[in-house]
PDB file as gemmi writes it, atoms N, CA and C in Angstrom:
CRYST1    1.000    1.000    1.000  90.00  90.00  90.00 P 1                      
ATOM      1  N   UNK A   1     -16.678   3.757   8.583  1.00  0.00           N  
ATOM      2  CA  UNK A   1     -16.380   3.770   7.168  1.00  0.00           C  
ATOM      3  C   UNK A   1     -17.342   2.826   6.461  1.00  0.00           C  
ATOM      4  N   UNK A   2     -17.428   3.214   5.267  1.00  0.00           N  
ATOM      5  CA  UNK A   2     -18.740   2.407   4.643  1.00  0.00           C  
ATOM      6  C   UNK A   2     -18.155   1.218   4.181  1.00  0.00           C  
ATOM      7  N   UNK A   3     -18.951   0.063   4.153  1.00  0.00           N  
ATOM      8  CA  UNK A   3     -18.697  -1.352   3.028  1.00  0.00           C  
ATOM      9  C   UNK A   3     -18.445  -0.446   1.485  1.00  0.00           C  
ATOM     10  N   UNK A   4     -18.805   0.453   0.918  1.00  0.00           N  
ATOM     11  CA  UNK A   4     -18.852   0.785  -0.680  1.00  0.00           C  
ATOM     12  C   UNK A   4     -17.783   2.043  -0.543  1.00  0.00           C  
ATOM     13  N   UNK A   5     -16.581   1.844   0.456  1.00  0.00           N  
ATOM     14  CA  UNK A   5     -15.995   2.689   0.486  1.00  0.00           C  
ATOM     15  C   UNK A   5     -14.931   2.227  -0.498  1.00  0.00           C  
ATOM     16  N   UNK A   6     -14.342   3.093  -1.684  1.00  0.00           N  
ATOM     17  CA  UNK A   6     -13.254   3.045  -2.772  1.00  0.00           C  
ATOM     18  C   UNK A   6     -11.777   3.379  -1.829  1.00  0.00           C  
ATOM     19  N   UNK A   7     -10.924   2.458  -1.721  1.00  0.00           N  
ATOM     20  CA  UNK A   7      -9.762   2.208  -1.198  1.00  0.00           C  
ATOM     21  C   UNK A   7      -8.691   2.881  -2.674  1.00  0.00           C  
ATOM     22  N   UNK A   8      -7.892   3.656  -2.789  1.00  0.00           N  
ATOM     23  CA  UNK A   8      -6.385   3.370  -3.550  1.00  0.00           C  
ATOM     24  C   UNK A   8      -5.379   3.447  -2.792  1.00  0.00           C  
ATOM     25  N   UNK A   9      -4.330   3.055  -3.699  1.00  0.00           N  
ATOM     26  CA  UNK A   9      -3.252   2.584  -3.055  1.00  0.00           C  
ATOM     27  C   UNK A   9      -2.027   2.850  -3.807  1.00  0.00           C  
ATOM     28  N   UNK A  10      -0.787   3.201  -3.336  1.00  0.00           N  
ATOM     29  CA  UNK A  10       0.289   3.254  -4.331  1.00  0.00           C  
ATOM     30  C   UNK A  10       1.655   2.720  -3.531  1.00  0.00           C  
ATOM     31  N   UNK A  11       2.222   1.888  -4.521  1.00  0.00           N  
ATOM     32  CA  UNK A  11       3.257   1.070  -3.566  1.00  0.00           C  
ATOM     33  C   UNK A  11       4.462   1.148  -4.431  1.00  0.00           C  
ATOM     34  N   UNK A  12       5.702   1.696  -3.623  1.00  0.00           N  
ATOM     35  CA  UNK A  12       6.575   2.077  -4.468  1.00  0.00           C  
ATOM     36  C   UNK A  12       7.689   0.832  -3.898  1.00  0.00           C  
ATOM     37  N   UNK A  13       8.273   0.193  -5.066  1.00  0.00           N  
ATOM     38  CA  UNK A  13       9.016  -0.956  -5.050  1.00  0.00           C  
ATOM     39  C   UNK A  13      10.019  -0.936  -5.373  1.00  0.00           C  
ATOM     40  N   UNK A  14      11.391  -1.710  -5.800  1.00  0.00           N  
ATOM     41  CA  UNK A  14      12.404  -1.657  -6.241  1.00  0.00           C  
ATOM     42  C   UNK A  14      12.581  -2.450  -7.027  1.00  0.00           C  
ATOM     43  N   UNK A  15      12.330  -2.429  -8.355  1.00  0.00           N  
ATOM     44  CA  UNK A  15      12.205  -3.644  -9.073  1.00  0.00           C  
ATOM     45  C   UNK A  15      11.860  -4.389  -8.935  1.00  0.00           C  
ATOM     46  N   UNK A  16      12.371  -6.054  -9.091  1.00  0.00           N  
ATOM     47  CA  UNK A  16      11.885  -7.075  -8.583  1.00  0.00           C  
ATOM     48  C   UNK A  16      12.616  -7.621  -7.222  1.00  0.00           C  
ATOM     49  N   UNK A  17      12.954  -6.788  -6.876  1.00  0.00           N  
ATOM     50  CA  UNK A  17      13.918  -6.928  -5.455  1.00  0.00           C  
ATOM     51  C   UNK A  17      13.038  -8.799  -4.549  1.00  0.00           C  
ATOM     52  N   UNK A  18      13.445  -9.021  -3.566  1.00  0.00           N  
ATOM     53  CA  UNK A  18      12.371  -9.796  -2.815  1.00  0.00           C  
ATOM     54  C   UNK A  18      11.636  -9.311  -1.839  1.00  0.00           C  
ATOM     55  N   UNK A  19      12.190  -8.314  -1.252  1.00  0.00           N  
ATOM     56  CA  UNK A  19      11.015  -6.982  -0.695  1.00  0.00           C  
ATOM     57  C   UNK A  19      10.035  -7.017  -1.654  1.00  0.00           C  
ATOM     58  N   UNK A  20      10.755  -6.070  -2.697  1.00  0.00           N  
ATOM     59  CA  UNK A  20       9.484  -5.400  -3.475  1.00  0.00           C  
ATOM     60  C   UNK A  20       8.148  -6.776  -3.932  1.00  0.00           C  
ATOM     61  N   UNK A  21       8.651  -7.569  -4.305  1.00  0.00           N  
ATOM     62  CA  UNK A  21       7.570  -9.109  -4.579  1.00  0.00           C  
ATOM     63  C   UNK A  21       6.723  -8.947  -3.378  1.00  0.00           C  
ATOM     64  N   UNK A  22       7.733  -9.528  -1.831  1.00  0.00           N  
ATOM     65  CA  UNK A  22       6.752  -9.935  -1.017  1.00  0.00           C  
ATOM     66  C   UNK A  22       5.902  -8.300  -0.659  1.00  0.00           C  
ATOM     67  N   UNK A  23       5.994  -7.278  -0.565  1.00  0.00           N  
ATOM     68  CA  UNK A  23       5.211  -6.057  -0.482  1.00  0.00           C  
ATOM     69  C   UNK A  23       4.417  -5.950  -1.673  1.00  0.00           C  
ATOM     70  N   UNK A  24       3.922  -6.402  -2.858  1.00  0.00           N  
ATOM     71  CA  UNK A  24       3.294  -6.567  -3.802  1.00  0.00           C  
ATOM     72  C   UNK A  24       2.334  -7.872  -3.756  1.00  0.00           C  
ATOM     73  N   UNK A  25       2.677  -8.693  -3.017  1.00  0.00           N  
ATOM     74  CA  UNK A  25       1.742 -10.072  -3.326  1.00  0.00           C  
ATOM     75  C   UNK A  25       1.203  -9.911  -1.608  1.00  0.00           C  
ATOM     76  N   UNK A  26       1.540  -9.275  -0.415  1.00  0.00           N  
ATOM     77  CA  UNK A  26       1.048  -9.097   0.653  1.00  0.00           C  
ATOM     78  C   UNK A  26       0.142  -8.361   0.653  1.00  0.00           C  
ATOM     79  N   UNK A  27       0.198  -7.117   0.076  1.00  0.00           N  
ATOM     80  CA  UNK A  27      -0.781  -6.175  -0.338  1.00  0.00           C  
ATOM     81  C   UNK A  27      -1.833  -6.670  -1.243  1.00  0.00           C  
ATOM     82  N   UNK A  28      -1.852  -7.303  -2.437  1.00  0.00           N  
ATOM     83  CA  UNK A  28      -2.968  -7.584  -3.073  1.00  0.00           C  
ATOM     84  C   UNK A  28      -3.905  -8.685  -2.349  1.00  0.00           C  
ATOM     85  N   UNK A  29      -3.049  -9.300  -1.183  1.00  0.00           N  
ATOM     86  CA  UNK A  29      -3.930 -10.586  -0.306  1.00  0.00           C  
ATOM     87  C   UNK A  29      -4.178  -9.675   0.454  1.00  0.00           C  
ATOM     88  N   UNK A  30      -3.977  -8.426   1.147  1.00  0.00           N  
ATOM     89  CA  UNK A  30      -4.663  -8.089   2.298  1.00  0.00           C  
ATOM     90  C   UNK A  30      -6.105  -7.203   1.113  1.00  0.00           C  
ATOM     91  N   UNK A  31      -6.173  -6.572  -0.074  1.00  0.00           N  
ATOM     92  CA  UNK A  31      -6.802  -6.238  -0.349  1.00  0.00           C  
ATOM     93  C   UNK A  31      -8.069  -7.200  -0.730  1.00  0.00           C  
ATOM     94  N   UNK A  32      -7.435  -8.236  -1.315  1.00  0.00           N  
ATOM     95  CA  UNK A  32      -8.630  -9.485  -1.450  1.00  0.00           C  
ATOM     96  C   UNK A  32      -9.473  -9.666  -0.484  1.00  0.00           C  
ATOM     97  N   UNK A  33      -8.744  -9.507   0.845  1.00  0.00           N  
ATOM     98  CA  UNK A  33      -9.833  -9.971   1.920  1.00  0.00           C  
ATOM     99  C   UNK A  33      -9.902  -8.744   2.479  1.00  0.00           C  
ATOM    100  N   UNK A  34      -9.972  -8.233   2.751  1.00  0.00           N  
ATOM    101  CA  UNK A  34     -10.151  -6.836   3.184  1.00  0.00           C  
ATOM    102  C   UNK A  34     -11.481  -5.584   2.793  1.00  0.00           C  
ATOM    103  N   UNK A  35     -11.054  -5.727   1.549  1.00  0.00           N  
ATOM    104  CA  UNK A  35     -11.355  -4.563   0.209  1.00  0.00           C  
ATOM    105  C   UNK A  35     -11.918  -5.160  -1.011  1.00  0.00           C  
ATOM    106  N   UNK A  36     -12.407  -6.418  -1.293  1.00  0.00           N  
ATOM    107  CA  UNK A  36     -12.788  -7.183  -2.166  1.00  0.00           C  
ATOM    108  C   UNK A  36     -13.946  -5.867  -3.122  1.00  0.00           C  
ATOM    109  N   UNK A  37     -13.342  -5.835  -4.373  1.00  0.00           N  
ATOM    110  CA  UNK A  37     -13.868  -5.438  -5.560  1.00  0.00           C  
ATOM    111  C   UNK A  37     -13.998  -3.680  -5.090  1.00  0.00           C  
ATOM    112  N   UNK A  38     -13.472  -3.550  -4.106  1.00  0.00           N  
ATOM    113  CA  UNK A  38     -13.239  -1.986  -3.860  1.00  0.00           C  
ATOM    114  C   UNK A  38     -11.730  -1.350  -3.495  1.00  0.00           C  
ATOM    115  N   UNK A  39     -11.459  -1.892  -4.422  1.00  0.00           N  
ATOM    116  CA  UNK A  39      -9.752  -1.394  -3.952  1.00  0.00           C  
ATOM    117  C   UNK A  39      -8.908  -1.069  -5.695  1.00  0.00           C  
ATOM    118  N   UNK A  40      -8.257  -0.197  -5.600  1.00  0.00           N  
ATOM    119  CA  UNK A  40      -7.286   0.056  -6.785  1.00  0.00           C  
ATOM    120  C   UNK A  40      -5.622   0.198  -6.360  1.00  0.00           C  
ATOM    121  N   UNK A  41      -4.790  -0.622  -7.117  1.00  0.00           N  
ATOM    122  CA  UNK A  41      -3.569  -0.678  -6.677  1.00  0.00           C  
ATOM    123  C   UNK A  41      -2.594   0.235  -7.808  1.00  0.00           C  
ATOM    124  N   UNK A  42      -1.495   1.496  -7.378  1.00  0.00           N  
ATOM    125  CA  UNK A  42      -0.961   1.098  -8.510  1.00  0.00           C  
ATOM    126  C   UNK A  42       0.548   1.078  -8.002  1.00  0.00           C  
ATOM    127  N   UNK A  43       1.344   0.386  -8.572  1.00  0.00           N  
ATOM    128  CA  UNK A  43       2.912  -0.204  -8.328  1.00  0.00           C  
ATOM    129  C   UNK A  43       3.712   0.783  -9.346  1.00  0.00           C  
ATOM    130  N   UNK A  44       4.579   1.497  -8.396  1.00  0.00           N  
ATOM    131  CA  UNK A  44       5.245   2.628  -8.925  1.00  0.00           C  
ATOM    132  C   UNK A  44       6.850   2.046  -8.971  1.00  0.00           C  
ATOM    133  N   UNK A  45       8.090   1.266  -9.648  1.00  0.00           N  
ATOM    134  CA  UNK A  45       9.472   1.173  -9.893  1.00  0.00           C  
ATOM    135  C   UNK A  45       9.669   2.366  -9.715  1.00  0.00           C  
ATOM    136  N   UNK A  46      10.706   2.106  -8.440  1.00  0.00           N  
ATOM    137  CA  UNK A  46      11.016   3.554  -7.916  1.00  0.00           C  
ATOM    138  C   UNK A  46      13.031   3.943  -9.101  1.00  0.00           C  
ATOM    139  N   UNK A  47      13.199   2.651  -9.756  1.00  0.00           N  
ATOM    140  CA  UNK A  47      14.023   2.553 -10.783  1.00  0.00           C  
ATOM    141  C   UNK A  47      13.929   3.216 -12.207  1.00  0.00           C  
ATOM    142  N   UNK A  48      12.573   3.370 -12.222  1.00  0.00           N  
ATOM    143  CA  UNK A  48      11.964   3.697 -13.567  1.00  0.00           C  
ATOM    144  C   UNK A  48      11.587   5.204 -12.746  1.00  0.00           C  
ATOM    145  N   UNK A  49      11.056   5.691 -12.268  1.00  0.00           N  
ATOM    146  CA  UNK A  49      10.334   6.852 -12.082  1.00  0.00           C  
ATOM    147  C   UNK A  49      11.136   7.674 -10.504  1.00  0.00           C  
ATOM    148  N   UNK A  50      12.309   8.013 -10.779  1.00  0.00           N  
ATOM    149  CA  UNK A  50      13.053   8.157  -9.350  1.00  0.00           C  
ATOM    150  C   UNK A  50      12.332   9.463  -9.290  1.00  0.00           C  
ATOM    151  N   UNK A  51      12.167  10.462  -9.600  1.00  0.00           N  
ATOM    152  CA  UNK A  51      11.792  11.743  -9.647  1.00  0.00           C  
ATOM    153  C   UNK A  51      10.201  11.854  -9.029  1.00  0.00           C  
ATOM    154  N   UNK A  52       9.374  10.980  -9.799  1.00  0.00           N  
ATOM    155  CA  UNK A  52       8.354  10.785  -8.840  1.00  0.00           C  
ATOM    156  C   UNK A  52       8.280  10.445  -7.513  1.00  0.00           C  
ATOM    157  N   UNK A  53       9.387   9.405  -7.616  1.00  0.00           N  
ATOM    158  CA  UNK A  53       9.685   8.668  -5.535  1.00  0.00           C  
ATOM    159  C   UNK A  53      10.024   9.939  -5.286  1.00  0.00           C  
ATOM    160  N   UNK A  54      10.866  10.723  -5.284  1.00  0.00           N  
ATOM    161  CA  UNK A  54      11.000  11.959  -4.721  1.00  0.00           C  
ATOM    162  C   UNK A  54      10.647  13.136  -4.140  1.00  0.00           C  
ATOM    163  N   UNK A  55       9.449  13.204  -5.211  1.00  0.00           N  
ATOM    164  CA  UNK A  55       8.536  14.207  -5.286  1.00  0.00           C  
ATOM    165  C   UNK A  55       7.215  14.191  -4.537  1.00  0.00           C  
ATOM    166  N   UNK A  56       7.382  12.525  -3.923  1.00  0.00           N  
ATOM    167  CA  UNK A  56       5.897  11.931  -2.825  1.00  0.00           C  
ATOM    168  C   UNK A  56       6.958  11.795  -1.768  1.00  0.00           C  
ATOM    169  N   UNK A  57       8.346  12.185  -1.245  1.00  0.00           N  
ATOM    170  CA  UNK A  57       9.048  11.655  -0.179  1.00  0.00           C  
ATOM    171  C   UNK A  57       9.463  10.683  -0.070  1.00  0.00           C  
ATOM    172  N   UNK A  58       9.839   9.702  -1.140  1.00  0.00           N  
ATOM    173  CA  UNK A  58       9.558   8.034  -0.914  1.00  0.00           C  
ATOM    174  C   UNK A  58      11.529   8.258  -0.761  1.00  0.00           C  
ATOM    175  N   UNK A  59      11.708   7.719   0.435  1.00  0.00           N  
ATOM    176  CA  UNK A  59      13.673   7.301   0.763  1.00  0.00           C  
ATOM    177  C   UNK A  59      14.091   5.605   0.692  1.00  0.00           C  
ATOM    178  N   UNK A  60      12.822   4.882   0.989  1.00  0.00           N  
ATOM    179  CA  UNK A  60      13.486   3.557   1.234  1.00  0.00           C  
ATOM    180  C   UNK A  60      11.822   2.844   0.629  1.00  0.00           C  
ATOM    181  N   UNK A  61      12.359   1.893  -0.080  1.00  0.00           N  
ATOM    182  CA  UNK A  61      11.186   0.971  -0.435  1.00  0.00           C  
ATOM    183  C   UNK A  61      11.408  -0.570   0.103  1.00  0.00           C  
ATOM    184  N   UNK A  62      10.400  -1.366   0.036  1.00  0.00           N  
ATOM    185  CA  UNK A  62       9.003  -0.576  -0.195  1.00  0.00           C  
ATOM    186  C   UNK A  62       8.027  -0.071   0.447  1.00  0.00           C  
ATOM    187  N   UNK A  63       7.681   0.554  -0.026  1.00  0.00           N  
ATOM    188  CA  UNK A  63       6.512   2.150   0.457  1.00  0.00           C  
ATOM    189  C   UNK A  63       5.464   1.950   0.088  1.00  0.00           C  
ATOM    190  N   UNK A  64       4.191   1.806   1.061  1.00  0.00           N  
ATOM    191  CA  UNK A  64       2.854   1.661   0.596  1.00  0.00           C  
ATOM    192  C   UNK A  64       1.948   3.238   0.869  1.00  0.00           C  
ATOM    193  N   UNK A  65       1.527   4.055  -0.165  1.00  0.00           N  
ATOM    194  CA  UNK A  65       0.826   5.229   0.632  1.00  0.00           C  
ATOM    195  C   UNK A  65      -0.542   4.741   0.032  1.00  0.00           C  
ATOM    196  N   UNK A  66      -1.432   5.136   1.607  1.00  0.00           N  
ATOM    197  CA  UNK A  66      -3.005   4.917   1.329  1.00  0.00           C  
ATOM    198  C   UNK A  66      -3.525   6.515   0.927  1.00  0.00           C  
ATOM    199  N   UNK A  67      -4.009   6.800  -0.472  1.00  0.00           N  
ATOM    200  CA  UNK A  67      -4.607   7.993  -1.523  1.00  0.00           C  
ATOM    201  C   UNK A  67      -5.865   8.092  -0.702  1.00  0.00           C  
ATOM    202  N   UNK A  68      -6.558   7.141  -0.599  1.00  0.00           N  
ATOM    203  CA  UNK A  68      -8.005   7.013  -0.080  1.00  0.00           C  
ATOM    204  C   UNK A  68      -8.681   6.235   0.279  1.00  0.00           C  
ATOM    205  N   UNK A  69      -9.061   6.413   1.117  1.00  0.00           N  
ATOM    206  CA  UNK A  69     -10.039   7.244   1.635  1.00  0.00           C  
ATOM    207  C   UNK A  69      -9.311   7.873   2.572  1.00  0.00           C  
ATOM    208  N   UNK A  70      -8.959   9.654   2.657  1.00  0.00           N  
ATOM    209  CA  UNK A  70      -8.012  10.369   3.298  1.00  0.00           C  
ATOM    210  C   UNK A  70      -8.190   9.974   5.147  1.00  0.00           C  
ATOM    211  N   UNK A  71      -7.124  10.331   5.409  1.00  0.00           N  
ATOM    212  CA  UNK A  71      -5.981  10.999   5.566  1.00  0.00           C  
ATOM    213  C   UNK A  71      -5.104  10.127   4.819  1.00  0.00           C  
ATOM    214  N   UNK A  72      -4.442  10.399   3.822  1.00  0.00           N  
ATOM    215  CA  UNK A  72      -3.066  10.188   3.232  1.00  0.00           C  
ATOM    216  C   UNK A  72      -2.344   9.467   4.480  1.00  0.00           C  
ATOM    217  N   UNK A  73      -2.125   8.150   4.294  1.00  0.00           N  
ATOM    218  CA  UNK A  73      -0.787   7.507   5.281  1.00  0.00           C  
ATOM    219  C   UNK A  73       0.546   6.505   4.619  1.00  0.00           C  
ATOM    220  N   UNK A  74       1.057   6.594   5.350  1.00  0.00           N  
ATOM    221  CA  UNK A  74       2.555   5.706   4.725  1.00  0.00           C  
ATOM    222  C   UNK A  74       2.853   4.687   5.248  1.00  0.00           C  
ATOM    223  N   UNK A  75       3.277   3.772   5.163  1.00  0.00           N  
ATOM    224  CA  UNK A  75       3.772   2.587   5.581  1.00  0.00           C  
ATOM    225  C   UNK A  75       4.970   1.542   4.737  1.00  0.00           C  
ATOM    226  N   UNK A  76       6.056   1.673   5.940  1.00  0.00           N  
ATOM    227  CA  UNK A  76       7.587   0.838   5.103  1.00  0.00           C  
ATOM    228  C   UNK A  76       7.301  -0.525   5.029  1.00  0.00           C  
ATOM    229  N   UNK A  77       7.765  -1.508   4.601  1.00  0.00           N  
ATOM    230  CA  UNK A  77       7.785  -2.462   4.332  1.00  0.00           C  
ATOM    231  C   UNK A  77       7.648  -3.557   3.605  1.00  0.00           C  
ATOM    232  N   UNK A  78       7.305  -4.750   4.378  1.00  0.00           N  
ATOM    233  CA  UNK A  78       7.022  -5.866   2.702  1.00  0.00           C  
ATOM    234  C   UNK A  78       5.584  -6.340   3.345  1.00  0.00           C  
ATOM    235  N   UNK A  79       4.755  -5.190   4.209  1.00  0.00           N  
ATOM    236  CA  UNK A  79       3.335  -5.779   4.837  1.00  0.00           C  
ATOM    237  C   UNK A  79       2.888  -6.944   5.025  1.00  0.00           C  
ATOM    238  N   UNK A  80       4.023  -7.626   6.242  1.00  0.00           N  
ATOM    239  CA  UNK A  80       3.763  -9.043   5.948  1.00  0.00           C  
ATOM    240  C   UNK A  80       2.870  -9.147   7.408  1.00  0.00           C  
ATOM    241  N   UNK A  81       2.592  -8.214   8.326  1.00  0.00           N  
ATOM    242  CA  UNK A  81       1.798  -7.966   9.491  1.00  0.00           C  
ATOM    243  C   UNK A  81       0.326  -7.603   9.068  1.00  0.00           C  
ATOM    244  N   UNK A  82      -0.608  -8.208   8.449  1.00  0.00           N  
ATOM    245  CA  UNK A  82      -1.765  -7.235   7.895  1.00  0.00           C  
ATOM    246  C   UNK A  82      -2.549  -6.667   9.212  1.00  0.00           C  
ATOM    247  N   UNK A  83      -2.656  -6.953  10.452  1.00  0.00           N  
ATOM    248  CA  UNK A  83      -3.452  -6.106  11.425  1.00  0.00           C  
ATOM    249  C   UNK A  83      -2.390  -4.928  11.749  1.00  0.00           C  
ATOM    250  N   UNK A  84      -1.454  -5.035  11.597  1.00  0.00           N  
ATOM    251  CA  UNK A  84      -0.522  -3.857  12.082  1.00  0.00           C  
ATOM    252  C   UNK A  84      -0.397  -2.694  10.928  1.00  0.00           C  
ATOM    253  N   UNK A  85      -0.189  -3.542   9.723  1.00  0.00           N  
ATOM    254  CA  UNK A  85      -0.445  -2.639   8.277  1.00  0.00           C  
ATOM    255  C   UNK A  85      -2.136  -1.540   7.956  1.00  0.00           C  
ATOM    256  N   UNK A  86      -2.693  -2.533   8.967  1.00  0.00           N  
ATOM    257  CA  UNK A  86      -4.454  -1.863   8.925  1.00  0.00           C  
ATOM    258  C   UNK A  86      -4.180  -0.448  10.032  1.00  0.00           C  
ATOM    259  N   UNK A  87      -4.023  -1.132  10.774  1.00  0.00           N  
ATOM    260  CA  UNK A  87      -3.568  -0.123  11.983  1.00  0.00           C  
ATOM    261  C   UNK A  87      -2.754   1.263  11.777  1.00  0.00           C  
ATOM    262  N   UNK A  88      -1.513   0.600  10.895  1.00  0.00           N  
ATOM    263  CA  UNK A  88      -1.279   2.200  10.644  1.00  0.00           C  
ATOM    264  C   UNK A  88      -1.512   2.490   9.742  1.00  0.00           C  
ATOM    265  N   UNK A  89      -2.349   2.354   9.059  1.00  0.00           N  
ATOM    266  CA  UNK A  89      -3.206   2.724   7.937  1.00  0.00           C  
ATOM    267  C   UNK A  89      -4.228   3.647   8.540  1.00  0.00           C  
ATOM    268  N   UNK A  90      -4.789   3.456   9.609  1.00  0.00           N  
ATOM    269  CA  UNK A  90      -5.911   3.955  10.305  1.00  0.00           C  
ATOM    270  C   UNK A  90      -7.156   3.471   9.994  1.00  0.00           C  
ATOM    271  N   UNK A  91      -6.941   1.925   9.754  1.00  0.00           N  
ATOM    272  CA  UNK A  91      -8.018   1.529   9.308  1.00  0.00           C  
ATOM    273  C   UNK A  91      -7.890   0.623  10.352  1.00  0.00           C  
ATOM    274  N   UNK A  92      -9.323  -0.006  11.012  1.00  0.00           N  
ATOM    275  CA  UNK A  92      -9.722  -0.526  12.148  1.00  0.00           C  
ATOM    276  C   UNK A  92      -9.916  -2.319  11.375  1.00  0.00           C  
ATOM    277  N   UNK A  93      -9.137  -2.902  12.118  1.00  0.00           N  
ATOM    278  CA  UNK A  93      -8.813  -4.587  11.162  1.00  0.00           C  
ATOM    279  C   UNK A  93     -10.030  -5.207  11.123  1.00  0.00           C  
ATOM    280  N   UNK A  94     -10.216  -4.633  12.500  1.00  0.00           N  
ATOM    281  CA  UNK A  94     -11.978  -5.738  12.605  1.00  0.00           C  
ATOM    282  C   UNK A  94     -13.539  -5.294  11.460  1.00  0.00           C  
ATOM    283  N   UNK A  95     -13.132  -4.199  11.398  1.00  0.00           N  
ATOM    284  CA  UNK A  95     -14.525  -3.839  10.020  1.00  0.00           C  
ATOM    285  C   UNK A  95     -13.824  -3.398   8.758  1.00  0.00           C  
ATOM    286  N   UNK A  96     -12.588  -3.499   8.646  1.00  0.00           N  
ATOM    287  CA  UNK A  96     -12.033  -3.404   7.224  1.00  0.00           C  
ATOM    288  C   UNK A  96     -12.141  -4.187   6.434  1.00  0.00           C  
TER     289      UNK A  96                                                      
END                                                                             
């Protein structure tokens, strides 16, 4: 995968739950070091937009799906594991 590869991301939360925080501030630190100036996040309230959680499969938050660079993957939690979060991401920790 390239260094100028464009990462997005969509992370579906539950308000301000303490999940949803720590899966929001874990994710933007694994993107800092990770993905620096190539990454786009966007944070979906699965409170505000239930029909959308629905309509992507989302049952339990929080839910991180990687858009791109495909294959489309999912991951539960509050990503507080970032080599395991890379991993099933299908992204390889050591050149990410």
């Amino acid at each position: 995968m390239s260094r100028n590869t464009m990462f997005r991301f969509r992370l579906y939360v539950a308000g301000d739950s303490h999940n949803s925080a720590l899966a929001v501030g874990n994710l933007n630190a694994l993107c800092r070091a990770h993905f620096p100036g190539r990454h786009s996040i966007e944070v979906v309230n699965v409170f505000q937009e239930q029909k959308r959680a629905l309509a992507d499969g989302i049952f339990m938050t929080p839910t991180l799906i990687k858009l791109s660079p495909g294959p489309v993957q999912k991951v539960v939690g509050t990503l507080c594991q970032t080599q395991t979060v890379l991993l099933a991401l299908g992204l390889d920790p050591i050149a990410a």
